[in-house]
ZAZA-49151 format. One line per field, with one value per atom (N, C-alpha, C, O): residue number from 1; residue in one letter; y, x negated, z. Coordinates in steps of 0.05 Angstrom, whole numbers. Example, Ala and Ser with C-alpha at 12.3 -4.5 7.8 and 13.67 -1.06 7.14 Angstrom:
BEGIN
nr: [1	1	1	1	2	2	2	2]
rest: [A	A	A	A	S	S	S	S]
north: [-114	-90	-66	-66	-45	-21	1	23]
east: [-264	-246	-264	-285	-257	-273	-258	-268]
up: [156	156	156	169	142	143	157	161]
***
This chain:
BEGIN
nr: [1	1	1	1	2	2	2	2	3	3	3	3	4	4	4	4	5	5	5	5	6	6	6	6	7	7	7	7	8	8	8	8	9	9	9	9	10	10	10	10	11	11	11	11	12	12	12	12	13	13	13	13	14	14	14	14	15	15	15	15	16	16	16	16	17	17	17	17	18	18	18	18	19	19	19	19	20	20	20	20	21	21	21	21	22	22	22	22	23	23	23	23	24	24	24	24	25	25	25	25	26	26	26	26	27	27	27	27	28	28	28	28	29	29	29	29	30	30	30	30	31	31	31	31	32	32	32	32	33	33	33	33	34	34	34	34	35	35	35	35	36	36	36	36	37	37	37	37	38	38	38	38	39	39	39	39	40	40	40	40	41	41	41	41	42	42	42	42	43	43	43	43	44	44	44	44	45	45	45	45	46	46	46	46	47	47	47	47	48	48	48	48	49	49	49	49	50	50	50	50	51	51	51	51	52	52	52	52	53	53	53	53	54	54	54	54	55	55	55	55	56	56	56	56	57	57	57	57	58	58	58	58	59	59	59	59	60	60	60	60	61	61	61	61	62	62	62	62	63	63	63	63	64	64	64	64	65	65	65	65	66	66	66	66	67	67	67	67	68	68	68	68	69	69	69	69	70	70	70	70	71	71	71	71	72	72	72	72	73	73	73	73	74	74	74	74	75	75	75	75	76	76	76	76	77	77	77	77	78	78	78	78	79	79	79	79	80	80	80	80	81	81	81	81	82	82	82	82	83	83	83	83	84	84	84	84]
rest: [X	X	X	X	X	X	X	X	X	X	X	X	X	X	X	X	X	X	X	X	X	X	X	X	X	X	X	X	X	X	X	X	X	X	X	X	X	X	X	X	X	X	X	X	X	X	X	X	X	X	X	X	X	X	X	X	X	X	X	X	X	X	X	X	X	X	X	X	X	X	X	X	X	X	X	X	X	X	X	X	X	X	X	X	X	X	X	X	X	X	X	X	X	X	X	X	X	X	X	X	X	X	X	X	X	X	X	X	X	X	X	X	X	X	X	X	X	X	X	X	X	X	X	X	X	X	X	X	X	X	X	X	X	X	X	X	X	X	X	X	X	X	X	X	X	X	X	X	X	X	X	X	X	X	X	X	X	X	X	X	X	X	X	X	X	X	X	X	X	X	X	X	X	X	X	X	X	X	X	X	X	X	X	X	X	X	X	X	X	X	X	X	X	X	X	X	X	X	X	X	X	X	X	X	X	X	X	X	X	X	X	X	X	X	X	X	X	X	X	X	X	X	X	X	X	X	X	X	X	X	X	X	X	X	X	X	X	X	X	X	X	X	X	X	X	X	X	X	X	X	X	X	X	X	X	X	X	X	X	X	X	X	X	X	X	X	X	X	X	X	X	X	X	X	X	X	X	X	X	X	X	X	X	X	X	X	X	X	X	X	X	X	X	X	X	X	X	X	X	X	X	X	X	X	X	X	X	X	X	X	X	X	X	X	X	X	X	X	X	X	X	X	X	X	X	X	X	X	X	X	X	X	X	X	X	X]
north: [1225	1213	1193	1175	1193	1180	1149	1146	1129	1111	1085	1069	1082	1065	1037	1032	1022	993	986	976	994	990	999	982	1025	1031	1014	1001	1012	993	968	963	956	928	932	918	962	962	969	958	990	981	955	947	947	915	902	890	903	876	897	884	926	934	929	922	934	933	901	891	890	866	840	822	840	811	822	836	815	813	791	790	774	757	749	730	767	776	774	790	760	760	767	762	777	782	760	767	727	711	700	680	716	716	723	712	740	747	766	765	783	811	821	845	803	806	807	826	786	791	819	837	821	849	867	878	873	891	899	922	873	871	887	902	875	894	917	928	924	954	966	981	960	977	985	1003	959	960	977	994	978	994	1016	1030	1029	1053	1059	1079	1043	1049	1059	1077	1035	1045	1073	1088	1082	1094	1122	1140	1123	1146	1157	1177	1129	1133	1148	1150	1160	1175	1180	1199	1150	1150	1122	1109	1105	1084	1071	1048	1070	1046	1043	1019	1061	1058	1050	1045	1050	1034	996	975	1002	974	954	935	968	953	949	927	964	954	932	921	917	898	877	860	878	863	833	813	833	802	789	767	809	794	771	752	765	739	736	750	712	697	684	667	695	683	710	703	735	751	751	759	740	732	704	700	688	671	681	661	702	712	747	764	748	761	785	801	794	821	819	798	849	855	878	895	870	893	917	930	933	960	962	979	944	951	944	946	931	926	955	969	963	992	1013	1026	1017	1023	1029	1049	1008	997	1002	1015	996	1005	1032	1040	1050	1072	1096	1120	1082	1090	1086	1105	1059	1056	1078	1094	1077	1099	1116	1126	1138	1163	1161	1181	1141	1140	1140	1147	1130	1126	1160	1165	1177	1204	1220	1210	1238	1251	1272	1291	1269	1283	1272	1285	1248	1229	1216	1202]
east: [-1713	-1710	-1687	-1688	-1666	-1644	-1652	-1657	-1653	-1664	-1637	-1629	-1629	-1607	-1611	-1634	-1601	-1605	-1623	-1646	-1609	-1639	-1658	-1673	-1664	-1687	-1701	-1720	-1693	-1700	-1713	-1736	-1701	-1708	-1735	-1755	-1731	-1760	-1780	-1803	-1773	-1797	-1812	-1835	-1789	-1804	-1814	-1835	-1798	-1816	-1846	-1867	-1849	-1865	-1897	-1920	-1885	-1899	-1911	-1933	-1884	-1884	-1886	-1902	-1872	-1861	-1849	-1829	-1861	-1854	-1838	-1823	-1839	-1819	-1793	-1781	-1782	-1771	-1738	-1738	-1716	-1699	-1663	-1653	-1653	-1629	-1613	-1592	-1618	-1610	-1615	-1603	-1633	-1638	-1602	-1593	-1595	-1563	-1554	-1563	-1535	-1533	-1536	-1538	-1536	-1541	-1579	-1592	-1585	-1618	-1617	-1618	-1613	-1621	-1620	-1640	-1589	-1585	-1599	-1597	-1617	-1639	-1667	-1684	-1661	-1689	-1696	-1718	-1669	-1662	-1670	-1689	-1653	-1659	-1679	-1678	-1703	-1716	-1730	-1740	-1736	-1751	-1750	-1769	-1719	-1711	-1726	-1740	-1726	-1745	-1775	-1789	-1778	-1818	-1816	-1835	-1803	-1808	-1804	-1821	-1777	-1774	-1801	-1804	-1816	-1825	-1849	-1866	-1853	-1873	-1894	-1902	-1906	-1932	-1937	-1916	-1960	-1960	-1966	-1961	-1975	-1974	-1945	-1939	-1923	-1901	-1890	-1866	-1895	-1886	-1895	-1882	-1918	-1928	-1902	-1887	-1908	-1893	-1865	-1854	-1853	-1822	-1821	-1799	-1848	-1840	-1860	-1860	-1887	-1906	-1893	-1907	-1853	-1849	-1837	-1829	-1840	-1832	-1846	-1831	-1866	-1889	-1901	-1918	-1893	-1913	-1932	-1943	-1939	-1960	-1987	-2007	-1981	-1991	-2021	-2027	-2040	-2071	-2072	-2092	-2049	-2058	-2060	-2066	-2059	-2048	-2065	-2061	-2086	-2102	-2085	-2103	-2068	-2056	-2040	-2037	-2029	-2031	-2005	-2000	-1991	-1964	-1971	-1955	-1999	-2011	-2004	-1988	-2016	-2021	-2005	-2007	-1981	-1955	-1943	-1933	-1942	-1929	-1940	-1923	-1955	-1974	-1966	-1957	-1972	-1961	-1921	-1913	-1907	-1884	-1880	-1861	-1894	-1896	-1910	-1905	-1924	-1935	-1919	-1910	-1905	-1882	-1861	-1857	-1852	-1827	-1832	-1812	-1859	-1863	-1861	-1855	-1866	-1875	-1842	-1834	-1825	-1801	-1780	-1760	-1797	-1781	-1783	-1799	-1773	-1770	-1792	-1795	-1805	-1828	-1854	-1874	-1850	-1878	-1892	-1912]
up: [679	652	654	671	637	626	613	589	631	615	599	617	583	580	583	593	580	585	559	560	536	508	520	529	522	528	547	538	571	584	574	581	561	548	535	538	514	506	521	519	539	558	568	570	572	586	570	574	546	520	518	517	519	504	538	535	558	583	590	592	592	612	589	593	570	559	527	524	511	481	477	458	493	486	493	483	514	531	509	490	511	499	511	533	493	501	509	519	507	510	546	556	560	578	601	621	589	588	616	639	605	614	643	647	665	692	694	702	686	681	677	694	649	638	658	668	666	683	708	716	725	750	738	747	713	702	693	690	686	675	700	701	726	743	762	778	754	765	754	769	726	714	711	705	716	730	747	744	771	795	796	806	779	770	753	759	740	721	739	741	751	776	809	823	804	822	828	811	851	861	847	834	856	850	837	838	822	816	836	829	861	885	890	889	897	911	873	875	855	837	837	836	839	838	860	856	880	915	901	905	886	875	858	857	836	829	829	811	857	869	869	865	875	879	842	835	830	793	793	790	795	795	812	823	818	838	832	845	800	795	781	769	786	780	769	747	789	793	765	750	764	745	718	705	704	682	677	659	701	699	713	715	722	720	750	763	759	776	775	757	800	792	790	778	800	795	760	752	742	724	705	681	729	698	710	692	729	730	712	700	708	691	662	650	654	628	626	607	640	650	649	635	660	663	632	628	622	588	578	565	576	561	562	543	576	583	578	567	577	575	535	522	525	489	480	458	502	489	489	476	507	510	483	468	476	450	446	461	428	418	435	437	445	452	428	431]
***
């Protein structure tokens, strides 16, 4: 899957962060685009999770768990392909 840097973004606002802004500014973006490249390419959802386990170091405070932002990461992306 062809993911672009928009697309990207909506993933993440729609996965990770709704509040998540362009003002954050284009190098950010770009770490996250590709990360989400990564999850979205990947295998399986454990060897997804392990690619963005270090995003928060506060994971446990906030109830959630990189399993299940891959997850969510990973739904996202599939709703954004054509005829999802």
């Amino acid at each position: 899957m062809q993911i672009t840097l928009e697309t990207a973004k909506a993933i993440y606002r729609q996965a990770i962060d709704p509040s998540a802004s362009d003002s954050a500014g284009a190098a950010w973006w770009d770490e996250v685009a590709d990360e989400v490249r990564d999850v979205v390419a990947a295998r399986t959802i454990a060897i997804a999770a392990e690619l963005i386990a270090w995003w928060h170091h506060d994971w446990t405070s906030v109830n959630d768990t990189p399993r299940m932002a891959a997850t969510r990461i990973r739904n996202a992306a599939r709703m954004t392909r054509p005829g999802a």
